[in-house]
N, C-alpha and C positions, 0 to 999 in steps of 0.2 A: 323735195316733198316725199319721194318714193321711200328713200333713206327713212326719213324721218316716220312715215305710216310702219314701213319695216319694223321699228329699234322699238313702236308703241305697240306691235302685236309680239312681237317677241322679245321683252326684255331681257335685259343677261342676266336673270334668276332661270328664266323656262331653262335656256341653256344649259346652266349649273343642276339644277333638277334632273333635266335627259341624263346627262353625264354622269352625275350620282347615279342614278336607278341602274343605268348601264353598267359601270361598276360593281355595283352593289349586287346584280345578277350574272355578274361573269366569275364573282366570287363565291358566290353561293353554287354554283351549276359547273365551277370547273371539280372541285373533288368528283362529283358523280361524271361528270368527263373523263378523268383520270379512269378511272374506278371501268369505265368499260372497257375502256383504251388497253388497259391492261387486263382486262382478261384474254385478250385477242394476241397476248405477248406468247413468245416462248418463255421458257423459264428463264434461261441466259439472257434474254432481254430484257427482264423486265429490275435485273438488276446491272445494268448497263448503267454507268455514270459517264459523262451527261446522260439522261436519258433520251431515250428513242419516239421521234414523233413518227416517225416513219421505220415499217417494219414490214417484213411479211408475215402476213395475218394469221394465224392460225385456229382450229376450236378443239385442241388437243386436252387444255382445262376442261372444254364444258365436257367432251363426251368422257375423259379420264376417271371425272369424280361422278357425273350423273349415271354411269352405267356401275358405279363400286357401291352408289349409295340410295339408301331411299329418299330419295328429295321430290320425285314428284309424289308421294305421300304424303309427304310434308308438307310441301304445297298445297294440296287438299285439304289435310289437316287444318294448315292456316288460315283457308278460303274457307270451310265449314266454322268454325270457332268462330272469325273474326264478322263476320255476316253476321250470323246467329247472335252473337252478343250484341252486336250493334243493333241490332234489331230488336230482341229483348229492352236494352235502355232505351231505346226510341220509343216501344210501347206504353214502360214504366214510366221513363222521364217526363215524356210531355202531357200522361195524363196528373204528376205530382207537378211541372210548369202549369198546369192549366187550372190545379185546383189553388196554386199560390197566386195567380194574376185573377182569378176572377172569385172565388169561395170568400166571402170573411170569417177569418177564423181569431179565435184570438191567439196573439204570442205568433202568428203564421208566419212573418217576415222571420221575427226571430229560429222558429222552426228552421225556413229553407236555409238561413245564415249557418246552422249549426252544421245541418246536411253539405253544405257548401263546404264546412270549415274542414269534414273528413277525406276531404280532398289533400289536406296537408297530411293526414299521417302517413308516417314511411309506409312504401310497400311492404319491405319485409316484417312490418308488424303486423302485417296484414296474411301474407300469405303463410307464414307456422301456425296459426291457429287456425286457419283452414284445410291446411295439411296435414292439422291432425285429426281435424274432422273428417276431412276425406279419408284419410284410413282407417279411421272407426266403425267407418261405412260401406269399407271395398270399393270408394270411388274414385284412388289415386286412378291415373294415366286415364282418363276419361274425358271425351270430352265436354259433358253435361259440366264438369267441375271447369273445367277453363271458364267454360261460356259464365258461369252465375261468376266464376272468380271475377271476370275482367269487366262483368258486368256492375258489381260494386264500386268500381271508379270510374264508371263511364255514367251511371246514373244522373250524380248530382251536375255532373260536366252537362248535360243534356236539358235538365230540370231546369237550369239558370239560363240557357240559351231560349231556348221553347218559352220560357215563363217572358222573356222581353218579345215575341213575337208576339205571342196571345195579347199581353199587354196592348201593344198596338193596334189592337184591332176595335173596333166600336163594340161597347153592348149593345146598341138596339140591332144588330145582328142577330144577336140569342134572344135578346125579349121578343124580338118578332116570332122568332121558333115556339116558344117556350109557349107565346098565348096561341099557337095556330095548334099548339097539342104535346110538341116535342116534348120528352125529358132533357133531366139536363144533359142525360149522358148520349142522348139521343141532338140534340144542339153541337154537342160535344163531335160527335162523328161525322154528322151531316152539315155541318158548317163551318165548324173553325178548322178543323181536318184539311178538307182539299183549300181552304184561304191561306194556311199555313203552309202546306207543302213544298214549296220554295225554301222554307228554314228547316222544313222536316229533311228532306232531302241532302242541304246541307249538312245539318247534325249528323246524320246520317253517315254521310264521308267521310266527317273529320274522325267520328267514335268506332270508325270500320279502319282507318288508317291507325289510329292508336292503337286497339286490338291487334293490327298488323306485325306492329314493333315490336309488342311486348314482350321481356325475356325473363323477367324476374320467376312470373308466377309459373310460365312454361316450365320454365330449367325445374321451379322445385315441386310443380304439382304433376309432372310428366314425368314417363321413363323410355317409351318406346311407341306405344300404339297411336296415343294422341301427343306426339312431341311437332312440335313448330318449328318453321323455317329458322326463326331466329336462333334457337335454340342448336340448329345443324352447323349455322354459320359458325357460332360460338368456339363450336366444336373442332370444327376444321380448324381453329388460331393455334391451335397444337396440334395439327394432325401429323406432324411432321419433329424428328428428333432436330434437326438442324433448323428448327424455328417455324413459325407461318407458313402455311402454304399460299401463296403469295397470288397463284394461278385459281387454283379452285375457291378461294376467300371471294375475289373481284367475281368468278363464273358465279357463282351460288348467289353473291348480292344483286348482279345483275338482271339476273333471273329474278330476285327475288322483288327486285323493282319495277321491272317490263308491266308484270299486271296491273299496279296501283295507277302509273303511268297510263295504261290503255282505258284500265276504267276509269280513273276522272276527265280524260277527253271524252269517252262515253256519256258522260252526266255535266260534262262542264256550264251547258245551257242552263242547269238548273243549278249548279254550285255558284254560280257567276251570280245571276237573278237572287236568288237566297243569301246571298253576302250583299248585294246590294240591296236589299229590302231590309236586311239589317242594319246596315251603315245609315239610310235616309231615314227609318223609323227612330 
C-alpha cells in the first residue's frame, strides 16, 4: 500500500520534470560558471587542454586591467544610465499601460499594437538618426542621450506589461476614488499605483537588466565620458595582438555581473510576487 500511495504522489512525470528543470539549469548556469572560474585562471591555465578544474587561484586579471583602465566609471556610467532609464519608462510606460487598460479611446488597442509593433525595428535604424541628432545638439557621449535612447525601446516593453496589470484590477476601485473627489490622475497615483507595485517593481528589473546589456546604442552614441561596461567588455576582445584577452574578458564580465546578481536577490521578494501576480492574473 505504501508503494502504491508513493508511485500516486509521485508519478514518473514529477521525476522527469525535476530532472529536466535540473538539467536545463546546469546548462544555462554552467557558461557563467565557467566564465568566473576562469577569471581566477593564470594565463597558462586557462588555455590548458584538458582544462583545469582545479588551480591555484589567482586575481592578477582583475587588478591587471582594473588598475590600466576606467572600469569602475563605467560602471557608474552603467548604474546611472540603466536606473535612470528604467525609471524614465516605468513613469512613461505605465501611465500610457494605464491609459490603454482603462481610457476608451478610439482605434486605442490598435494605437498600443502599433507602439508594440516598434519594438521590431532594428536597433541600428534606430540609433543613426539619433546620432545625428545628438550631434546636431552637442549631445553625443552624454548621458541624458543614452538614457531617452534606451528609453525608446524599453517604453512600449513596459506599456504592454503594466497595461495587463491594471487590466486586472477592478474599477470600482477608481469609481470609488473618483466619487469621494479624486481625479483621474489622482485615482491614478493613490490607487492603482501602490496595488500595482509588485509589476511596477518587476518591469522595473527586467527594463534596468535590458538597459544593463546594451551595446549597440552605447558603442555608437558614446565615445569616452558616458561609455558603458559593455561597451569596455567589447573592447578588451581585441585588446590583445595575439587574440582575446581571455583573463581580463571573464574579470570585467564578472564584475560586470556581481551587481545585477546582488540587486535581484535584493528585490527578489518583490520580482517573485510581481511574476506571480502576473502569471495568476
Amino acid at each position: 500500500m505504501s508503494t502504491v500511495a508513493v508511485r500516486r504522489n509521485f508519478p514518473i512525470g514529477h521525476y522527469v520534470r525535476v530532472v529536466s528543470s535540473v538539467i536545463v539549469s546546469l546548462l544555462f548556469l554552467f557558461p557563467i560558471f565557467w566564465m568566473v572560474l576562469t577569471s581566477f585562471k593564470q594565463q597558462v591555465d586557462i588555455f590548458t587542454v584538458p582544462p583545469k578544474l582545479f588551480f591555484e587561484p589567482t586575481f592578477d586579471s582583475y587588478i591587471r586591467y582594473f588598475q590600466r583602465s576606467d572600469i569602475v566609471g563605467k560602471l557608474a556610467n552603467t548604474v546611472i544610465i540603466a536606473s535612470c532609464s528604467a525609471l524614465l519608462s516605468i513613469v512613461v510606460g505605465s501611465m500610457a499601460g494605464y491609459a490603454l487598460a482603462r481610457i476608451k479611446l478610439k482605434g486605442a488597442n490598435a494605437f498600443g499594437v502599433i507602439i508594440l509593433l516598434s519594438r521590431g525595428v532594428p536597433p541600428i535604424a534606430l540609433a543613426v538618426p539619433i546620432f545625428l541628432v545628438a550631434r546636431k545638439y552637442g549631445l553625443t557621449d552624454k548621458h541624458i542621450t543614452l538614457i531617452i535612447a534606451y528609453a525608446t525601446f524599453l517604453i512600449p516593453y513596459v506599456m504592454w506589461l503594466m497595461r495587463g496589470f491594471f487590466l486586472s484590477l477592478p474599477r470600482e476601485l477608481e469609481e470609488a476614488a473618483l466619487i469621494d473627489g479624486c481625479s483621474r490622475f489622482g485615482a491614478f497615483i493613490r490607487i492603482i499605483v501602490p496595488l500595482s507595485m509588485p509589476g511596477l517593481i518587476s518591469t522595473f528589473i527586467f527594463s534596468m537588466i535590458l538597459s544593463w546589456e546594451e551595446l549597440l546604442f552605447a558603442l555608437v552614441l558614446t565615445n569616452r565620458e558616458a561609455t558603458t561596461i559593455p561597451v569596455a567588455i567589447a573592447g578588451i576582445a581585441g585588446d590583445t595582438d595575439t587574440g582575446a584577452n581571455w583573463g581580463a574578458l571573464t574579470a570585467v564580465g564578472t564584475a560586470t555581473v556581481i551587481p545585477v546578481v546582488i540587486f535581484a536577490l535584493f528585490i527578489q521578494k518583490w520580482l517573485i510576487q510581481g511574476l506571480a501576480d502576473g502569471t495568476t492574473k
